[in-house]
PyMOL Python script that loads the backbone (N, CA, C, O; Angstrom):
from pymol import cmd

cmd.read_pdbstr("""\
ATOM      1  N   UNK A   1     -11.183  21.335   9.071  1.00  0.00           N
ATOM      2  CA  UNK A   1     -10.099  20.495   8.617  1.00  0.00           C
ATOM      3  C   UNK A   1      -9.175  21.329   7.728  1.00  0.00           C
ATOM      4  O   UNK A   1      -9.721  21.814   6.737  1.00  0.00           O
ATOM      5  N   UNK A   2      -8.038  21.550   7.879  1.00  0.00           N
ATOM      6  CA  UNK A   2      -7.015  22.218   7.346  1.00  0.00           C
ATOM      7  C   UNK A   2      -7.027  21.692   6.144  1.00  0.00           C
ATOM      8  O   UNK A   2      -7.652  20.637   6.037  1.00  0.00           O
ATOM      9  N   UNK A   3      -6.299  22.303   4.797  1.00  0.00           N
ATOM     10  CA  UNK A   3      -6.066  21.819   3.477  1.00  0.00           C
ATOM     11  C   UNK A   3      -5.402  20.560   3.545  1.00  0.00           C
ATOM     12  O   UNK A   3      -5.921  19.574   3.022  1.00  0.00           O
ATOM     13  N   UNK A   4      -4.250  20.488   4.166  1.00  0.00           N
ATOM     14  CA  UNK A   4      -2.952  19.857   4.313  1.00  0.00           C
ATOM     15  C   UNK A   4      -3.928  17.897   4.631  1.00  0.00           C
ATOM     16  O   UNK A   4      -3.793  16.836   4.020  1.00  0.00           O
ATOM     17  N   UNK A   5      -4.823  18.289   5.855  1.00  0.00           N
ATOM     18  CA  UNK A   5      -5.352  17.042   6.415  1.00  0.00           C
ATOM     19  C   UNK A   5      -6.318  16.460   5.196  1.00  0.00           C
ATOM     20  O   UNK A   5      -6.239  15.274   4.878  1.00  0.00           O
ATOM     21  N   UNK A   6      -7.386  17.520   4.425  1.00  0.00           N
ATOM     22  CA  UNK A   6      -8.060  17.011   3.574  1.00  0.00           C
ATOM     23  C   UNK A   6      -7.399  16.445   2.795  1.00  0.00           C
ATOM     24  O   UNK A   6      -7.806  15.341   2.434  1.00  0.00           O
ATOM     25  N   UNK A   7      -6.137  16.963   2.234  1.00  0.00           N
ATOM     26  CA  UNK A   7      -5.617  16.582   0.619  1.00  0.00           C
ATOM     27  C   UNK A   7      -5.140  15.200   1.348  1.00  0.00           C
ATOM     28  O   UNK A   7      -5.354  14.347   0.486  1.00  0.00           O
ATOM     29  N   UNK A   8      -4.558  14.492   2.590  1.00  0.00           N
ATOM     30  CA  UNK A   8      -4.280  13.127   3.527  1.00  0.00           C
ATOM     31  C   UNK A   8      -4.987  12.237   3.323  1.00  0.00           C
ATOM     32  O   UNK A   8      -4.625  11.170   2.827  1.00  0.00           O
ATOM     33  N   UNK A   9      -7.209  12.787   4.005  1.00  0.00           N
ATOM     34  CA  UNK A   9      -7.851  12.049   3.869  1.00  0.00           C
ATOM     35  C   UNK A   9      -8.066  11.131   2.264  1.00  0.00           C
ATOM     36  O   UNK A   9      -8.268   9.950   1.983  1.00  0.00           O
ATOM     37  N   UNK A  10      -7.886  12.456   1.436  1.00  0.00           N
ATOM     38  CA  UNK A  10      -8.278  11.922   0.255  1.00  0.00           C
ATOM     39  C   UNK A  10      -7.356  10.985  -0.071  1.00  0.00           C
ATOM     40  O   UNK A  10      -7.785   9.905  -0.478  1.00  0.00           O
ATOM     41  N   UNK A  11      -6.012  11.176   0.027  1.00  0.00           N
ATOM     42  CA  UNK A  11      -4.945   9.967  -0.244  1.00  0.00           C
ATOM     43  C   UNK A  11      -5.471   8.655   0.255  1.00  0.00           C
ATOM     44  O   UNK A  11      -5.253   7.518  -0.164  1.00  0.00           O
ATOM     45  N   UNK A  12      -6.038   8.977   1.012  1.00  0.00           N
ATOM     46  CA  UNK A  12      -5.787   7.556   1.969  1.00  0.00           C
ATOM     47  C   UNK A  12      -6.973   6.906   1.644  1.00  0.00           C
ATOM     48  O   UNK A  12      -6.988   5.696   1.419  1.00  0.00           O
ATOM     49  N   UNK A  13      -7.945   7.588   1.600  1.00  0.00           N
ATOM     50  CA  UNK A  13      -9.176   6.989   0.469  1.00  0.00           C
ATOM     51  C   UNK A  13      -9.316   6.392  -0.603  1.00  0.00           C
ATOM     52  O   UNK A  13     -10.154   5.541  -0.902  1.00  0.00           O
ATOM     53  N   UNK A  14      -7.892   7.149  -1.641  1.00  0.00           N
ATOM     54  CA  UNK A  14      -8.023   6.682  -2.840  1.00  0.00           C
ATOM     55  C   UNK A  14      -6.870   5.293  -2.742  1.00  0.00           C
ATOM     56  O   UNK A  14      -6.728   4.560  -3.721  1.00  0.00           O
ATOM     57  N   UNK A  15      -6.075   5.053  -1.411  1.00  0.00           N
ATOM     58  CA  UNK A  15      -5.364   3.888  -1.524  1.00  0.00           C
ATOM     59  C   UNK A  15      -6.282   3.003  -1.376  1.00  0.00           C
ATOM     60  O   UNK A  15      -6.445   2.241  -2.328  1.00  0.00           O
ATOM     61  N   UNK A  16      -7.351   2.788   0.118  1.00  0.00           N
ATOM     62  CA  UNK A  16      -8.172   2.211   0.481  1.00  0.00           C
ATOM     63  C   UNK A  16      -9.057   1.535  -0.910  1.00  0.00           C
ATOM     64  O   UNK A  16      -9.208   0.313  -0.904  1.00  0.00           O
ATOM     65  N   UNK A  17      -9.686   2.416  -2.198  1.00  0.00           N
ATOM     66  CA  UNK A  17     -10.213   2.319  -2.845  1.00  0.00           C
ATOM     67  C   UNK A  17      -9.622   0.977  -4.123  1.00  0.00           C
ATOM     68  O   UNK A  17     -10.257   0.028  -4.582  1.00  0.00           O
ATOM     69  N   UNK A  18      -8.141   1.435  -4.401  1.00  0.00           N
ATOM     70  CA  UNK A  18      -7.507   0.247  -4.716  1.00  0.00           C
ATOM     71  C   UNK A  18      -6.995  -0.147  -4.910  1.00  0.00           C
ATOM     72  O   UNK A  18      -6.358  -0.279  -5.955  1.00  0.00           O
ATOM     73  N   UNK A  19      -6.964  -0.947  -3.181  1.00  0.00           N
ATOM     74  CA  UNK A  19      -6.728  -2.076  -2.473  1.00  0.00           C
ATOM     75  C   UNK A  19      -8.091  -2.934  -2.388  1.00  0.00           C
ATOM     76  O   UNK A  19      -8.065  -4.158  -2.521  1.00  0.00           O
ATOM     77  N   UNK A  20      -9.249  -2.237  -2.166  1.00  0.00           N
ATOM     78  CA  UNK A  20     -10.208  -3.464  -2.680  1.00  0.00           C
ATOM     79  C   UNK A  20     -10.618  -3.385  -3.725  1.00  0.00           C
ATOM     80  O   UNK A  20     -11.298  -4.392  -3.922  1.00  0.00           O
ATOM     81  N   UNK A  21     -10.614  -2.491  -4.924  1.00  0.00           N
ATOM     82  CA  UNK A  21     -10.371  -3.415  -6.696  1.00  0.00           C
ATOM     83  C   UNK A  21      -9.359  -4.085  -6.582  1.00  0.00           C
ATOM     84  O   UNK A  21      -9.286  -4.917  -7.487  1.00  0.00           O
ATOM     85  N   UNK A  22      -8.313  -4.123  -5.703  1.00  0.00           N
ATOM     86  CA  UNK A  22      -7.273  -5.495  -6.405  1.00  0.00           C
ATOM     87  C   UNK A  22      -8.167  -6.943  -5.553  1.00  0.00           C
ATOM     88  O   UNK A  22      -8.529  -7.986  -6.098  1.00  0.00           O
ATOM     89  N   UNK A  23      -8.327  -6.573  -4.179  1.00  0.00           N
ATOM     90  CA  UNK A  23      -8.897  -7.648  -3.440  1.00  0.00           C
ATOM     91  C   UNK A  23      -9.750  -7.872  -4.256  1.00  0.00           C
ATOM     92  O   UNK A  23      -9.355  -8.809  -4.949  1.00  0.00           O
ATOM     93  N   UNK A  24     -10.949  -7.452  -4.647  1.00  0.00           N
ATOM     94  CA  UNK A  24     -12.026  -8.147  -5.698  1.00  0.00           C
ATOM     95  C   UNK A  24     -11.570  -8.856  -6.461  1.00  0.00           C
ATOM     96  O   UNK A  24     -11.865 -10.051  -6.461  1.00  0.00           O
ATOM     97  N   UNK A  25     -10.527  -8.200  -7.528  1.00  0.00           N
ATOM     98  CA  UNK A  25      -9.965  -8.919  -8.855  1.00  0.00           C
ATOM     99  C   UNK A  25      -9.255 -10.359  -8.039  1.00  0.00           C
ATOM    100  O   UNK A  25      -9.648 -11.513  -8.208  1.00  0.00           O
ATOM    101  N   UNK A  26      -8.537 -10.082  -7.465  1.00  0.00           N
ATOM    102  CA  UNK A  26      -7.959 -11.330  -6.841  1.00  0.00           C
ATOM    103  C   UNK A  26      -9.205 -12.451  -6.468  1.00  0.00           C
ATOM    104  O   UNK A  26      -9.180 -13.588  -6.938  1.00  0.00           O
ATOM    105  N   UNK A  27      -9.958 -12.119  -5.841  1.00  0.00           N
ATOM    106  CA  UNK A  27     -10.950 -12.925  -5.411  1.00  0.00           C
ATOM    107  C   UNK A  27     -11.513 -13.584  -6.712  1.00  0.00           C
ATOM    108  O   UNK A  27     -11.391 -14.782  -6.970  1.00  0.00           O
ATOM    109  N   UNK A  28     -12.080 -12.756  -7.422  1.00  0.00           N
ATOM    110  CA  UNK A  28     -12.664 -13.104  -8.672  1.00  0.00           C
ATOM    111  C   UNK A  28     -11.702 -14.219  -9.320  1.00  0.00           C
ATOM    112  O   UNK A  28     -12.179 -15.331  -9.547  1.00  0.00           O
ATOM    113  N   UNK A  29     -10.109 -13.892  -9.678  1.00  0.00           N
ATOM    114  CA  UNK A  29      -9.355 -14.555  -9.967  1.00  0.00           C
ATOM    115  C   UNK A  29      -9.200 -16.298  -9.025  1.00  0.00           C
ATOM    116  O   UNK A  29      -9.113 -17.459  -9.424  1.00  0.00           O
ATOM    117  N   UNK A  30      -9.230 -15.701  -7.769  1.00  0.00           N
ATOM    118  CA  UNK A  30      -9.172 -17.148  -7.111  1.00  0.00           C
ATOM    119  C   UNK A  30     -10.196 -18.066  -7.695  1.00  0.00           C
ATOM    120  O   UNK A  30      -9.914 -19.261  -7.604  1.00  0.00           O
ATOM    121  N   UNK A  31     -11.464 -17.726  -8.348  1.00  0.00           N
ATOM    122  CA  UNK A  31     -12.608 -18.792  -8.405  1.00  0.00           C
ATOM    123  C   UNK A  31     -12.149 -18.952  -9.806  1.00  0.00           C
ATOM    124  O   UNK A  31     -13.157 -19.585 -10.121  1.00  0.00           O
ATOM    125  N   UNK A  32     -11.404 -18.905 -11.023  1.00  0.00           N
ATOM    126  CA  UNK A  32     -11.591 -19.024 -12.060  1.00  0.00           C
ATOM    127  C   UNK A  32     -10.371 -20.393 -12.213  1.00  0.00           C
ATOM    128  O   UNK A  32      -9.144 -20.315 -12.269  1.00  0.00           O
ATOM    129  N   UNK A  33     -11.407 -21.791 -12.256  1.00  0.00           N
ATOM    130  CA  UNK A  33     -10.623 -22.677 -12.163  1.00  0.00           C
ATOM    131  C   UNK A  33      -9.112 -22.933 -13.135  1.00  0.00           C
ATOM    132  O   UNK A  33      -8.080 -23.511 -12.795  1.00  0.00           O
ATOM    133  N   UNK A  34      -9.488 -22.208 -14.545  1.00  0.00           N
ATOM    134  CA  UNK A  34      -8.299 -22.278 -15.730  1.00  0.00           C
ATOM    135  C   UNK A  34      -7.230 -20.964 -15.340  1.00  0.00           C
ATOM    136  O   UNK A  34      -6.415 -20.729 -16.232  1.00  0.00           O
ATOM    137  N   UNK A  35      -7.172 -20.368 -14.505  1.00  0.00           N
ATOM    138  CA  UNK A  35      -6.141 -19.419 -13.937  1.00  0.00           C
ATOM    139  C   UNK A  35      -5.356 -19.934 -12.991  1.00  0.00           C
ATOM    140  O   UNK A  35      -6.094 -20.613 -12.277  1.00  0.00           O
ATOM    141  N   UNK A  36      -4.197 -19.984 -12.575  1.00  0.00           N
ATOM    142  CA  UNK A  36      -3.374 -20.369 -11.634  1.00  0.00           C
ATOM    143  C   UNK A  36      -3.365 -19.457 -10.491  1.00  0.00           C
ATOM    144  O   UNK A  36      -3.225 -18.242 -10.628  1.00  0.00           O
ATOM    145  N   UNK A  37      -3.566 -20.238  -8.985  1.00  0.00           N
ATOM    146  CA  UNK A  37      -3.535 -19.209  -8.182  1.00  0.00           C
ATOM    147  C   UNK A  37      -2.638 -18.155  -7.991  1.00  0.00           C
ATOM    148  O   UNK A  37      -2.965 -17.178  -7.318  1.00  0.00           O
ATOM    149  N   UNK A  38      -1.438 -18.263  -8.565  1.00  0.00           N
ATOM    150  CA  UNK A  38      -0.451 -17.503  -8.265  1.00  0.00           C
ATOM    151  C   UNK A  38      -0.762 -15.953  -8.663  1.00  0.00           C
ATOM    152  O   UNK A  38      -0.248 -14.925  -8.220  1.00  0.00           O
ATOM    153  N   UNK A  39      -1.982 -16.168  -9.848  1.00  0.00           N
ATOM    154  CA  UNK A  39      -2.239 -14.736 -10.120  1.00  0.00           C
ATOM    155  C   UNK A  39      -3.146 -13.580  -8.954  1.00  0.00           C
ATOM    156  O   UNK A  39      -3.163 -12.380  -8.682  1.00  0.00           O
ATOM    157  N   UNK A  40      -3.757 -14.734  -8.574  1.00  0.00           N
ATOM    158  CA  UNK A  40      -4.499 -14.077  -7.301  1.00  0.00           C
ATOM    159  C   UNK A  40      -4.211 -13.753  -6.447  1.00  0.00           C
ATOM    160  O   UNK A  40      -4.696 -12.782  -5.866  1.00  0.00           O
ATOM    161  N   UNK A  41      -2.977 -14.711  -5.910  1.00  0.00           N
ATOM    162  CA  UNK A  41      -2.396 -14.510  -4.715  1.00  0.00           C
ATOM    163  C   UNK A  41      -1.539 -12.834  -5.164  1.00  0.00           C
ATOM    164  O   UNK A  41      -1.711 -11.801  -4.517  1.00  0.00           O
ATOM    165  N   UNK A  42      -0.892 -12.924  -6.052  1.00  0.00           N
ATOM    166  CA  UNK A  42      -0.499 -11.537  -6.852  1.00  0.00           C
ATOM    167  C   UNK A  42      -1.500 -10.277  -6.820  1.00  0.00           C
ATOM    168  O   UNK A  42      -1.015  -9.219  -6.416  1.00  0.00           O
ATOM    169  N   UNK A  43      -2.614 -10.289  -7.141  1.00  0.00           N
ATOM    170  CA  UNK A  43      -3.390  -8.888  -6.663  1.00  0.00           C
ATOM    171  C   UNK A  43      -3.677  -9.053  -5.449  1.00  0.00           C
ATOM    172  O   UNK A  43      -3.800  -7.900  -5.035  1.00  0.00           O
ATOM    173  N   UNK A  44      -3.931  -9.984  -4.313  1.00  0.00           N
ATOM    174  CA  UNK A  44      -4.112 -10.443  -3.268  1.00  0.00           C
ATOM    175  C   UNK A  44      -2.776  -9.722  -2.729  1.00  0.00           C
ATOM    176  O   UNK A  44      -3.031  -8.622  -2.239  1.00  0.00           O
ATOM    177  N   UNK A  45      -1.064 -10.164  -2.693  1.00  0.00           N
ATOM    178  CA  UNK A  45      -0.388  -8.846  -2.512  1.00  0.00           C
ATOM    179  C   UNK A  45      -0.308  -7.726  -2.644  1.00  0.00           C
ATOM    180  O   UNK A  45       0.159  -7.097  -1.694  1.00  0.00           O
ATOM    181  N   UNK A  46      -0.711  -7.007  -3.833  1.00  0.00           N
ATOM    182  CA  UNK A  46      -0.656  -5.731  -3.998  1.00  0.00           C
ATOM    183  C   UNK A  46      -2.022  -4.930  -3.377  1.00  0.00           C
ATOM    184  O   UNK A  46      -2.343  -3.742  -3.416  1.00  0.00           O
ATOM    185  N   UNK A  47      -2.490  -5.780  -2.955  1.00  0.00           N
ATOM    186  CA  UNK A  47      -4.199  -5.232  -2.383  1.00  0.00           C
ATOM    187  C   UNK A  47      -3.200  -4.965  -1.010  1.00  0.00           C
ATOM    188  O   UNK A  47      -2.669  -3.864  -1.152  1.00  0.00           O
ATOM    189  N   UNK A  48      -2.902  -5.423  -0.112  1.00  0.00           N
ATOM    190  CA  UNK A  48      -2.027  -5.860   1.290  1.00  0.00           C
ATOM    191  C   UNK A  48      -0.900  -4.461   0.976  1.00  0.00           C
ATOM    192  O   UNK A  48      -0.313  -4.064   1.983  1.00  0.00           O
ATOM    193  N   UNK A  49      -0.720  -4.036   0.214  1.00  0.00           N
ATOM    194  CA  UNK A  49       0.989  -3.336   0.000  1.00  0.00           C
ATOM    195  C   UNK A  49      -0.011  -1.742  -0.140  1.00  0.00           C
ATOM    196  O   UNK A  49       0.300  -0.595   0.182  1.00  0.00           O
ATOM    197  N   UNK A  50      -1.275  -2.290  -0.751  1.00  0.00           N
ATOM    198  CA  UNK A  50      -2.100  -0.116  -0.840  1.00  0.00           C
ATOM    199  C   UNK A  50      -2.562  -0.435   0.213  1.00  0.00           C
ATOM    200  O   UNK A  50      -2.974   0.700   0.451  1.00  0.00           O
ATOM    201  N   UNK A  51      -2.936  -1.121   1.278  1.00  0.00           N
ATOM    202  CA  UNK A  51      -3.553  -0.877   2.500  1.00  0.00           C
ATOM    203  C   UNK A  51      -2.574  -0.664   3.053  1.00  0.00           C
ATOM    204  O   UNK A  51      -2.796   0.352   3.712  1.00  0.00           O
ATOM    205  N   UNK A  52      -1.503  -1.008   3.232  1.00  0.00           N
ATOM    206  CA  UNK A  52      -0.372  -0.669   4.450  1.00  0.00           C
ATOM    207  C   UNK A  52       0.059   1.014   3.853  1.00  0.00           C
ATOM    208  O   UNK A  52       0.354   1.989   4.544  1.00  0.00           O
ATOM    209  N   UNK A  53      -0.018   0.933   2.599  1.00  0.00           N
ATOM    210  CA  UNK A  53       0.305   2.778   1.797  1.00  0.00           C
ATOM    211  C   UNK A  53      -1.133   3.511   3.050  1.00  0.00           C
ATOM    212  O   UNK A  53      -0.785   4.192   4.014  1.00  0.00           O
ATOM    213  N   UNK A  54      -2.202   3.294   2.856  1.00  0.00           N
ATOM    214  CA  UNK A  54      -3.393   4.005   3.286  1.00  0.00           C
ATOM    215  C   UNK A  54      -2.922   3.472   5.021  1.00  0.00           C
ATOM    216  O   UNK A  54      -3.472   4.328   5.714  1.00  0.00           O
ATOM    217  N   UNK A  55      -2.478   2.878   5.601  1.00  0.00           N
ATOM    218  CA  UNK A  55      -1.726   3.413   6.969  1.00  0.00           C
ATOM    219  C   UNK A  55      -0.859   3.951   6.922  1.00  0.00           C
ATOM    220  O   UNK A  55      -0.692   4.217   8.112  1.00  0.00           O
ATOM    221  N   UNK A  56      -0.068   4.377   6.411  1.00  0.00           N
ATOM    222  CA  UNK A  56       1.705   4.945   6.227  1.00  0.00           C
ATOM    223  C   UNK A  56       0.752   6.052   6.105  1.00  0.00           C
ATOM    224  O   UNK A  56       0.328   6.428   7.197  1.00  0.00           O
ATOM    225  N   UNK A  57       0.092   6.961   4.634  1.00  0.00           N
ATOM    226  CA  UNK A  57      -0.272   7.882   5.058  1.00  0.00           C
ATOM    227  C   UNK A  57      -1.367   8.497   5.740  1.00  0.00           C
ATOM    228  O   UNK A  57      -1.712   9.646   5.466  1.00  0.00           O
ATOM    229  N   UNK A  58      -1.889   7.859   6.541  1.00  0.00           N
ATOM    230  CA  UNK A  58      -3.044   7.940   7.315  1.00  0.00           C
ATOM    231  C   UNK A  58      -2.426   8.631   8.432  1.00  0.00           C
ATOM    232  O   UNK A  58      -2.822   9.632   9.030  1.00  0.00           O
ATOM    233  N   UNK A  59      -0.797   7.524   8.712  1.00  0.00           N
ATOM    234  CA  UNK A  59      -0.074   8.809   9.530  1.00  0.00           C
ATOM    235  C   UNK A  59       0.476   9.441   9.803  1.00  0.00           C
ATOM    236  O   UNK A  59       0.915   9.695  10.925  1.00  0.00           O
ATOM    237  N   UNK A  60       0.666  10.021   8.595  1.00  0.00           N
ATOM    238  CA  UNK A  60       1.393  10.984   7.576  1.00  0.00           C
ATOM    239  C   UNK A  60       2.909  10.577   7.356  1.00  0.00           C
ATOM    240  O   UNK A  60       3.825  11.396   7.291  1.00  0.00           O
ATOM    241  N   UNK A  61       3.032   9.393   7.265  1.00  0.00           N
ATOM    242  CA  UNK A  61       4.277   8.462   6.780  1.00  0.00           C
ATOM    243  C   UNK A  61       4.613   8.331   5.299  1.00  0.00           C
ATOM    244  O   UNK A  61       3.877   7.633   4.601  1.00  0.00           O
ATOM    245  N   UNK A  62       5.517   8.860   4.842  1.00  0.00           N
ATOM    246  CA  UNK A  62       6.075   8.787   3.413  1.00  0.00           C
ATOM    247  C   UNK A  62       5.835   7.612   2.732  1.00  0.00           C
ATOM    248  O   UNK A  62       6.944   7.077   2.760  1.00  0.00           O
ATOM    249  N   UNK A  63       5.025   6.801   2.081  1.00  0.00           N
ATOM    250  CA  UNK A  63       5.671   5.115   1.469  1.00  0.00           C
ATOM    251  C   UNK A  63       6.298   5.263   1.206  1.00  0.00           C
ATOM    252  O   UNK A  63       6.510   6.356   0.681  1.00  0.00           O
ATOM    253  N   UNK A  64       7.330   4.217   1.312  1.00  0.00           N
ATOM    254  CA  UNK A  64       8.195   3.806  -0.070  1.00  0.00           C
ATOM    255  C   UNK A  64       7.772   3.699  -1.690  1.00  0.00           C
ATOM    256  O   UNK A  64       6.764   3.074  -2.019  1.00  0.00           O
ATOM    257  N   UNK A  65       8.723   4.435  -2.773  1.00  0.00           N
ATOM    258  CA  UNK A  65       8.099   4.755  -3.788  1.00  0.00           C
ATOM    259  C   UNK A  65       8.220   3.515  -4.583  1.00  0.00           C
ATOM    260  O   UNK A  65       7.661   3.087  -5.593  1.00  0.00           O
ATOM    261  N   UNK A  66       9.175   3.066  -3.753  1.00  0.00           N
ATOM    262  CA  UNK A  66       9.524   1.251  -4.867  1.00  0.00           C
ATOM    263  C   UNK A  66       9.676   0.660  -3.769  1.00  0.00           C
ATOM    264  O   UNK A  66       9.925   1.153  -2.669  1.00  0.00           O
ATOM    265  N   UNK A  67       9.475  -0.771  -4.158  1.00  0.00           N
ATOM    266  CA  UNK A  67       9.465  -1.814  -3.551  1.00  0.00           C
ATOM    267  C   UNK A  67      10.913  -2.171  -3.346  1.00  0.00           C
ATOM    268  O   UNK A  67      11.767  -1.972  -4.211  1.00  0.00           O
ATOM    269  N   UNK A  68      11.199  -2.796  -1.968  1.00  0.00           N
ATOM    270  CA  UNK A  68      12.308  -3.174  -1.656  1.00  0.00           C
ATOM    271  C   UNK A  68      12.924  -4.624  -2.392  1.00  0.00           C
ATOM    272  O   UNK A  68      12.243  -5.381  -3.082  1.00  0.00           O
ATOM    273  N   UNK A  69      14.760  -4.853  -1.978  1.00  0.00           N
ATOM    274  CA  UNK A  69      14.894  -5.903  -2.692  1.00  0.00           C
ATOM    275  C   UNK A  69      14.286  -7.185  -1.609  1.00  0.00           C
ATOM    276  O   UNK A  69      14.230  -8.371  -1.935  1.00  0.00           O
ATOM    277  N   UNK A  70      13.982  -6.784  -0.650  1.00  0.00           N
ATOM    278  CA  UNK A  70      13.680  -7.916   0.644  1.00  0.00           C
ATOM    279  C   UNK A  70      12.785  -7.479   1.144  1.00  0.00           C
ATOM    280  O   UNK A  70      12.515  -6.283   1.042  1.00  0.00           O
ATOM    281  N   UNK A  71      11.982  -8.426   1.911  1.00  0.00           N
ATOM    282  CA  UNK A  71      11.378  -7.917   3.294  1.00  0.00           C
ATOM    283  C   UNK A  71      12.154  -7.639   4.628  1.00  0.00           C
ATOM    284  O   UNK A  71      11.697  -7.777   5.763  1.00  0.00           O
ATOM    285  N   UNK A  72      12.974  -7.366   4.402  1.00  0.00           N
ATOM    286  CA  UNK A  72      13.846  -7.182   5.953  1.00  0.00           C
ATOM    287  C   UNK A  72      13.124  -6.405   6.781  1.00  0.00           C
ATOM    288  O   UNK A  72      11.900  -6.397   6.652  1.00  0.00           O
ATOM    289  N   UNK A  73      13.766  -5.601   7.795  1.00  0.00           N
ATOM    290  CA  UNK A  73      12.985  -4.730   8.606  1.00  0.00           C
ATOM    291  C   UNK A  73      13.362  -3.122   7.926  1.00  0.00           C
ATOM    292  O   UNK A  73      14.350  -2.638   7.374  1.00  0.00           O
ATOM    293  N   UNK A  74      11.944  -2.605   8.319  1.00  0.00           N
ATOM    294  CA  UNK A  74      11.920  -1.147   7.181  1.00  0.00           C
ATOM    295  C   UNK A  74      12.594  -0.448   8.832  1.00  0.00           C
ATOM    296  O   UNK A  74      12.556  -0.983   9.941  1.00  0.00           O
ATOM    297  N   UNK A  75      13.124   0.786   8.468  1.00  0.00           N
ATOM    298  CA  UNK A  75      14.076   1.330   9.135  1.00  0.00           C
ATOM    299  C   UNK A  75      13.035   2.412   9.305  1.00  0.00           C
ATOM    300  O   UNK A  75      12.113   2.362   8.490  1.00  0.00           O
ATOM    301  N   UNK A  76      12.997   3.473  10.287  1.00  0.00           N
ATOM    302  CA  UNK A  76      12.075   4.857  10.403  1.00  0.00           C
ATOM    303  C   UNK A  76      12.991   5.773   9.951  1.00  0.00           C
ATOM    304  O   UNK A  76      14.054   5.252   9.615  1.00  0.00           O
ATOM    305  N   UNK A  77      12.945   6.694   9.858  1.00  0.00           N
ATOM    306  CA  UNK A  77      14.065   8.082   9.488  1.00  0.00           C
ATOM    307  C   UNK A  77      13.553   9.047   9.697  1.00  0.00           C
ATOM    308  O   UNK A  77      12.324   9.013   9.638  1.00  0.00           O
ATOM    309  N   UNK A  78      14.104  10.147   9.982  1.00  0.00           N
ATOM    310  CA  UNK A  78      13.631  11.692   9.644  1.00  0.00           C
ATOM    311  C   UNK A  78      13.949  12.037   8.809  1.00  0.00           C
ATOM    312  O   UNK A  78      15.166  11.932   8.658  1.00  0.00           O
ATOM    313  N   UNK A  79      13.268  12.599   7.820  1.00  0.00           N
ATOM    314  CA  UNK A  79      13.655  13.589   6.546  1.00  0.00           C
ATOM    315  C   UNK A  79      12.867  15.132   6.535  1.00  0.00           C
ATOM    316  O   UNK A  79      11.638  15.176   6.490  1.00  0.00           O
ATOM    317  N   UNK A  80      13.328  15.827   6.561  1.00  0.00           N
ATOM    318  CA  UNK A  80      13.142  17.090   6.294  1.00  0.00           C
ATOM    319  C   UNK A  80      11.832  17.268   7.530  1.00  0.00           C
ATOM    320  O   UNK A  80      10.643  17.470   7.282  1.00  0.00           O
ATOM    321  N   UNK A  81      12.437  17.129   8.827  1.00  0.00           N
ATOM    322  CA  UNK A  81      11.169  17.430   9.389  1.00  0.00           C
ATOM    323  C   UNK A  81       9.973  16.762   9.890  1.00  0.00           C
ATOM    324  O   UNK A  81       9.279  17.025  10.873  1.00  0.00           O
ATOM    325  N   UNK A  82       9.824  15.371   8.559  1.00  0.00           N
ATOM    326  CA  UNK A  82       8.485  14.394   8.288  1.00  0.00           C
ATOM    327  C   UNK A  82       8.772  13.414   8.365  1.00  0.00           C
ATOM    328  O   UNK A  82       9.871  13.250   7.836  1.00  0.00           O
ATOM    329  N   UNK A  83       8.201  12.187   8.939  1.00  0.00           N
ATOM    330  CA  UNK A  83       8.728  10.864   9.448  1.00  0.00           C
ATOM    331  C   UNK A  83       8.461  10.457   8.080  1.00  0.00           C
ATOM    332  O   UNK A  83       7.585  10.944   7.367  1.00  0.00           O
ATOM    333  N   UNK A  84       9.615   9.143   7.622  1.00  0.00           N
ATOM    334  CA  UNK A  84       9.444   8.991   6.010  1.00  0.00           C
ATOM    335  C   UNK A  84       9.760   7.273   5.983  1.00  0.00           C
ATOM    336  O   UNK A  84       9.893   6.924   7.156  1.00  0.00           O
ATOM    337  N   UNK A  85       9.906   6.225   5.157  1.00  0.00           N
ATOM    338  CA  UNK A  85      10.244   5.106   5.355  1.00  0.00           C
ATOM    339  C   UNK A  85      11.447   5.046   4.505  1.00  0.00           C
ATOM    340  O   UNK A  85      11.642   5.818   3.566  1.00  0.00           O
ATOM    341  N   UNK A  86      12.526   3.772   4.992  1.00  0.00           N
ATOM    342  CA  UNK A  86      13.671   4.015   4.284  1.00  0.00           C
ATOM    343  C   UNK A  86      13.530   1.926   3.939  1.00  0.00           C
ATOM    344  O   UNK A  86      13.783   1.125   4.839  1.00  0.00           O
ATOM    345  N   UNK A  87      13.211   1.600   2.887  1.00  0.00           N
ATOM    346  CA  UNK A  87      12.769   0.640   2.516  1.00  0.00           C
ATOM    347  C   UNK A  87      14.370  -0.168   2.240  1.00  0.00           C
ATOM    348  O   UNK A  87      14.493  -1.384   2.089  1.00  0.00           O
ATOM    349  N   UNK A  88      15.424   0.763   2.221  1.00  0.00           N
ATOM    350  CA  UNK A  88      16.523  -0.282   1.890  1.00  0.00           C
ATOM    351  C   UNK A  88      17.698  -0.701   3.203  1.00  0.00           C
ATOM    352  O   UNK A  88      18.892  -0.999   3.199  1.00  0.00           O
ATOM    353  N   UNK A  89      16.798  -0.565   4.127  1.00  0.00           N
ATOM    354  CA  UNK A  89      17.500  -0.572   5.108  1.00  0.00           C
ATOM    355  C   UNK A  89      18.517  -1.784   5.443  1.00  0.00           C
ATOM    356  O   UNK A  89      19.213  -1.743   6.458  1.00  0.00           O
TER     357      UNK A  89
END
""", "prot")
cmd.dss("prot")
cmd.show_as("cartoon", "prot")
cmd.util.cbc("prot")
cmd.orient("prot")
């Protein structure tokens, strides 16, 4: 395995990793009747946003470094060579 692919795997491991501490916390959060779901549903998104990061670079896709103002449709691009996401499309 080349440097380039290891230093990938590990990215994509450490997104994988957390995305389920947020899924847990969320979960945990869903059962705590004096919390409002909205908080759960909240790490419950951001759990959903590092798993789609751990596909983006799984295939070797740039994330987006910030969050867009919409969900519209994400645009593909070339940048320098490397397929990258252009979140303000």
């Amino acid at each position: 395995m080349t440097e380039r692919a290891e230093r990938l795997r590990r990215e994509v491991w450490r997104w994988l990793r957390l995305a389920r501490e947020d899924l847990a916390a969320a979960m945990h959060l869903a059962d705590a009747a004096h919390l409002p779901y909205r908080v759960a549903c909240l790490l419950a998104q951001q759990a959903a946003e590092k798993a789609i990061k751990a596909v983006l670079v799984a295939e070797d896709i740039d994330p987006p470094k910030r969050r867009p103002g919409s969900s519209a449709a994400i645009r593909m691009s070339r940048q320098r060579g490397r397929r990258s996401i252009d979140p303000w499309f």
